[in-house]
Structure formats: structure tokens, C-alpha cells
C-alpha positions as CSV (number, residue, x, y, z in Angstrom):
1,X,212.1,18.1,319.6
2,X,211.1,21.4,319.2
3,X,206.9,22.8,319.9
4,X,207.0,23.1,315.9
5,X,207.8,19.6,315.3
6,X,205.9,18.1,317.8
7,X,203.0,20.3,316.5
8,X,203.5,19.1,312.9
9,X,203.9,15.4,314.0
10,X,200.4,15.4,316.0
11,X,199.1,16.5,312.4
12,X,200.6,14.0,310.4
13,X,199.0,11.4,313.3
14,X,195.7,13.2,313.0
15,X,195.6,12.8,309.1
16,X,197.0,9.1,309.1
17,X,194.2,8.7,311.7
18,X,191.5,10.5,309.8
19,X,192.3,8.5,306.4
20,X,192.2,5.3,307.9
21,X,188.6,6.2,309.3
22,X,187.1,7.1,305.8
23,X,188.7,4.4,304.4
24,X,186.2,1.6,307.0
25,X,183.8,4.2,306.1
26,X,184.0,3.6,302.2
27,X,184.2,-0.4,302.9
28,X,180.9,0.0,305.6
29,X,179.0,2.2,302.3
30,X,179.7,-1.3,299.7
31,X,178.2,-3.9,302.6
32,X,174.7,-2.2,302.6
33,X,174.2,-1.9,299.1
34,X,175.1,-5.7,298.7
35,X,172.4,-6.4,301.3
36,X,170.0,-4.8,299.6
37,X,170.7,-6.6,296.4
38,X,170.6,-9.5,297.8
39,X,167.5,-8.8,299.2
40,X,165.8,-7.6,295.9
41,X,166.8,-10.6,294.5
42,X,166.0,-13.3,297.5
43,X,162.3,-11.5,296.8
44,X,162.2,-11.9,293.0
45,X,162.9,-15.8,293.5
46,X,160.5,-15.8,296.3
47,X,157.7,-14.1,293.6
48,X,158.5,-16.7,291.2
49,X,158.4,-19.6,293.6
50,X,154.6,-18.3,294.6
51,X,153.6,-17.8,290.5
52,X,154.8,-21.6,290.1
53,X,153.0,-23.2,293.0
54,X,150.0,-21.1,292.1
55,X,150.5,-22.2,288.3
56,X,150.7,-25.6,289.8
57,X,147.4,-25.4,292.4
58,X,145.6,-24.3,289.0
59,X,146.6,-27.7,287.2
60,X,145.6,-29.6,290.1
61,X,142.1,-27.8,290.4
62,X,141.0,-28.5,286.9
């Protein structure tokens, strides 16, 4: 194996390697925006469970 073939296979190594890495990158990017939606809406139900039970205390009161 000649220096210019070894050279050229450390490359193709190097770009297999690198491609691989942005593609975990790319799946890591999806993850947090799911958590975040999941987030808003874990506090939209929380905001509705509060009105109802409030809705509710003010039935009870009167």
C-alpha cells in the first residue's frame, strides 16, 4: 500500500467517522425539543386542573 493510499484511506475513515457523529447530533437536537413540548403541555393540563378545582372551591363556598 502506497503513502497515497494509505493517506486517502485515513480520509475516507475520517469522513465515515465524522458523518456518523452529526448524524447522533441531529437525533440528540429532536430529543430536546420533545421535552420541552411535553413540558409546555404537562403545564397547560396542570393550569386547567388548578382553574377546575378553583371553579370547584367557588361552588362549594357559596
Amino acid at each position: 500500500m502506497t503513502d497515497r493510499e494509505k493517506k486517502r484511506k485515513a480520509a475516507m475513515i475520517a469522513v465515515a467517522y465524522y458523518l456518523e457523529q452529526e448524524k447522533a447530533a441531529a437525533a440528540e437536537v429532536v430529543k430536546p425539543n420533545n421535552a420541552w413540548a411535553a413540558m409546555g403541555k404537562g403545564m397547560i393540563m396542570n393550569n386547567r386542573t388548578n382553574v377546575q378545582r378553583r371553579g370547584r372551591l367557588l361552588m362549594k363556598a357559596v
